[in-house]
C-alpha positions in Angstrom: -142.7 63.9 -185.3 -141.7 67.4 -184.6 -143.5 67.3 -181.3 -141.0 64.3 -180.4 -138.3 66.1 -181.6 -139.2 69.3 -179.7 -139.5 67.7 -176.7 -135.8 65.7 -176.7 -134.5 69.2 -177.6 -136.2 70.2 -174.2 -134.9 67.3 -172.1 -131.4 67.7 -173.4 -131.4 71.4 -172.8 -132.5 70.5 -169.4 -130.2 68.1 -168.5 -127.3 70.7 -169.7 -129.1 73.2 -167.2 -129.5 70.7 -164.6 -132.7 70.1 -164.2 -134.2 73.6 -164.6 -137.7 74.0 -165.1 -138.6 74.4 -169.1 -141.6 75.2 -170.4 -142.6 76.4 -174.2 -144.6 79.2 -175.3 -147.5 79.0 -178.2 -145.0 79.5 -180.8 -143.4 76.1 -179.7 -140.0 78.2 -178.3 -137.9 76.5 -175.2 -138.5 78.6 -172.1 -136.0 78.5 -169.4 -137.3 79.3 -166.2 -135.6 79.6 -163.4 -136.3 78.5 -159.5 -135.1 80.4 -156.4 -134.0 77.7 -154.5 -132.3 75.1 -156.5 -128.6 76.4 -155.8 -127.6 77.2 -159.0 -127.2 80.6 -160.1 -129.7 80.0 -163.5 -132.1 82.0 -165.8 -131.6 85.8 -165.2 -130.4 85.7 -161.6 -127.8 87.7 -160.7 -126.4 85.7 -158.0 -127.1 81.7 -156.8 -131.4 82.0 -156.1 -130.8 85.8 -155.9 -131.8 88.8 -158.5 -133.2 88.6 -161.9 -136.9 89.0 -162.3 -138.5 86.6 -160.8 -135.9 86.1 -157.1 -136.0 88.5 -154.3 -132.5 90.6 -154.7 -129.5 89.7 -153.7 -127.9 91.0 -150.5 -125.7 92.9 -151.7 -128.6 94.9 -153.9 -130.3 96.1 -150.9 -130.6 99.6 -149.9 -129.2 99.8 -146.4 -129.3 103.7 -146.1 -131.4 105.6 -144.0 -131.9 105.8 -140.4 -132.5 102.5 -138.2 -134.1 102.6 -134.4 -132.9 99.9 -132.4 -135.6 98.5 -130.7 -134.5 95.8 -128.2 -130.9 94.7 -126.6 -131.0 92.7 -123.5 -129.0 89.6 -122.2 -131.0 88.5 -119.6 -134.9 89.4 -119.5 -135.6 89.1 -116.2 -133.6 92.0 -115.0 -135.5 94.5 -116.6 -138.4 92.4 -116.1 -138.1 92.4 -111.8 -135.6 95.5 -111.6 -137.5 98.6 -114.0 -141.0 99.0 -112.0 -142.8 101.0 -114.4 -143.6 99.8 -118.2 -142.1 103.1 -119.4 -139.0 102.2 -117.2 -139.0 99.0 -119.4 -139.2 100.1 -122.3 -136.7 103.0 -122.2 -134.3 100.1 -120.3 -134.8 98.3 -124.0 -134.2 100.8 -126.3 -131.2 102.1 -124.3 -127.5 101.4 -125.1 -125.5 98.8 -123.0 -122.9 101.8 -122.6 -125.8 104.0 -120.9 -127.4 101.6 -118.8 -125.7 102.6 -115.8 -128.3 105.5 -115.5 -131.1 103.1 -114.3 -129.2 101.6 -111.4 -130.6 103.9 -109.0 -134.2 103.0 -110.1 -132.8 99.0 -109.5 -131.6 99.6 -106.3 -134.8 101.2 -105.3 -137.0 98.4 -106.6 -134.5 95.9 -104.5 -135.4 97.6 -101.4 -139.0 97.9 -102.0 -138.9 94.3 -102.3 -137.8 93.6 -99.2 -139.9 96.1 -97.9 -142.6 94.2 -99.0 -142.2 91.0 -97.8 -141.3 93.0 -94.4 -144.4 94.8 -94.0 -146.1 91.4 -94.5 -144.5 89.9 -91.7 -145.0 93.0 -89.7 -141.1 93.3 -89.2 -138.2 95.4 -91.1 -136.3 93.7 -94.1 -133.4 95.5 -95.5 -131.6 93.6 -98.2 -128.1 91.8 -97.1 -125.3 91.3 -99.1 -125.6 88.5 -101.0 -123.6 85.5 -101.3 -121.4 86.8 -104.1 -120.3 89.5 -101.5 -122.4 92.4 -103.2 -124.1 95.3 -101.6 -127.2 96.6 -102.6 -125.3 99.9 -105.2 -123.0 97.4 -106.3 -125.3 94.2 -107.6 -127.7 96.6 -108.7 -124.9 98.0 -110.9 -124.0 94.9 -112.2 -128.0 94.4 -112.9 -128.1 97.3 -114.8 -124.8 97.9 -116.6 -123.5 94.7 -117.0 -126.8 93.3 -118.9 -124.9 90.9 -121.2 -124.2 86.8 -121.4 -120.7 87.4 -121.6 -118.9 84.4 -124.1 -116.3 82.4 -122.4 -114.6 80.4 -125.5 -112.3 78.7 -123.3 -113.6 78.9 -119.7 -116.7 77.9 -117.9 -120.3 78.6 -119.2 -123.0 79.0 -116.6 -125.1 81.2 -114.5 -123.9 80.7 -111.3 -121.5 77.7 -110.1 -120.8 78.0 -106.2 -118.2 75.3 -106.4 -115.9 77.5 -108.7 -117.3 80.8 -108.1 -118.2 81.4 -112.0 -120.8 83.5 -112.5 -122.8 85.2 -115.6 -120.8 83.8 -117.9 -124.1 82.6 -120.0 -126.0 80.0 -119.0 -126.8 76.2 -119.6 -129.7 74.3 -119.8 -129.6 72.9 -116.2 -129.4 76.4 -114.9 -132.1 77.1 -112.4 -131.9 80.9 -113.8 -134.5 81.7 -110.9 -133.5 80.3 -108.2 -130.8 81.7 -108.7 -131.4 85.0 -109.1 -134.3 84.7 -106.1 -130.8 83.5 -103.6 -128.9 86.5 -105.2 -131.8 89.1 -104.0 -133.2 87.4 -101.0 -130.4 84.5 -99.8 -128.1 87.1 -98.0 -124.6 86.6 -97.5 -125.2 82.8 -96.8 -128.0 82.2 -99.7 -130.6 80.9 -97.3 -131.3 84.0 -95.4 -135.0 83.4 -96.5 -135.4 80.1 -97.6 -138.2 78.5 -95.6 -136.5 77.7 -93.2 -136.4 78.6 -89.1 -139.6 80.9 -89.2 -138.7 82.8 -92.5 -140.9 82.9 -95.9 -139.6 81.0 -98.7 -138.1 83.6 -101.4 -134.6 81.9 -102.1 -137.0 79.3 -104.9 -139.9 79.6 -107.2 -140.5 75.8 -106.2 -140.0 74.4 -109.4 -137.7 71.9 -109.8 -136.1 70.3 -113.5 -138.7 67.6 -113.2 -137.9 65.0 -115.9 -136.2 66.6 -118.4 -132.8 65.5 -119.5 -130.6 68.3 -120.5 -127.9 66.0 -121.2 -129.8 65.7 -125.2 -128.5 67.5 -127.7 -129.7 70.0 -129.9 -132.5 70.7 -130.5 -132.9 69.5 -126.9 -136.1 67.1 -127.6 -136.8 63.6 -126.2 -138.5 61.2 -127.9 -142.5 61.7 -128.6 -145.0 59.4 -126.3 -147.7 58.0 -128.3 -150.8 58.0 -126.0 
């Protein structure tokens, strides 16, 4: 009978706690224990699933002093990925601030060039990069490259990588983006985007050949179609 008793004490204590755990210890006393993840600030936590002895501490308990080392920035991985040459270059391009980038222009402009030199000595003839169809020069897009390494947020304007028909560039990107192509027009395309497409005798560096296939980017987050059961 006092078991039975105990036990409604427990599932009335409980209930007032909303739905805590409880447990009792060998003496027969009610134990409250508390969970990290049930929303409720409960037991000895010092915040909701924070502090207390058995939840990790709460945010605002955590020692943020000392020195920190930032170790990556970057807003669009292929730049320093195509543009830096050397791992070292890479790396230092990473670790650098968005403010100081403009020091590895020169190390861009260079890598542009050797590019084209490249592909030139290939085809046994001289290839100097053209302006491209965005109207920069080889110091100037290389300086957007290197110090303007950012998806810029447009709240209330157009987001995409490149959009001939309005002229909006870097202004992020979508999904539909063809983020290489692109880029491949912008170093290779000249001032009419197909200086080296394929096309009349010339080697195909304006596309990686790789087309959207069949995805549909019109799905919404998470961006998943539907699973095929084979």
């Amino acid at each position: 009978m006092k078991i039975y008793k105990f036990k409604l004490v427990c599932i009335a204590i409980c209930a007032t706690l909303l739905f805590v755990q409880c447990d009792d210890d060998e003496n027969g006393n009610v134990i409250v224990q508390e969970t990290c993840d049930d929303g409720i600030q409960n037991g000895d936590e010092e915040g909701i699933d924070c502090g207390g002895s058995a939840c990790e501490p709460c945010i605002d308990e955590i020692d943020f002093s000392g020195t920190y080392v930032q170790e990556d920035i970057m807003g669009r991985p292929g730049v320093n990925t195509v543009f830096s040459g050397a791992d070292n270059v890479k790396n230092m391009f990473n670790t650098s601030l968005v403010s100081d980038r403009m020091s590895f222009q020169a190390t861009f402009e260079e890598t542009l060039e050797d590019y084209h030199d490249i592909y030139g000595d290939a085809l046994g003839i001289t290839i100097d990069y053209e302006t491209n169809i965005l109207g920069l020069d080889a110091p100037t897009f290389t300086t957007v490259l290197a110090q303007f390494d950012a998806l810029q947020v447009a709240p209330n304007g157009q987001t995409t990588y490149y959009d001939p028909g309005t002229g909006v560039v870097l202004t992020g990107r979508t999904l539909a983006d063809d983020v290489i192509n692109i880029s491949l027009t912008l170093m290779f395309g000249g001032t009419s985007g197909t200086r080296f497409d394929g096309n009349n005798g010339t080697p195909q560096l304006t596309s990686d050949g790789v087309d959207s296939g069949d995805r549909d980017f019109t799905l919404p987050f998470p961006y998943l179609e539907t699973p095929i059961t084979q």
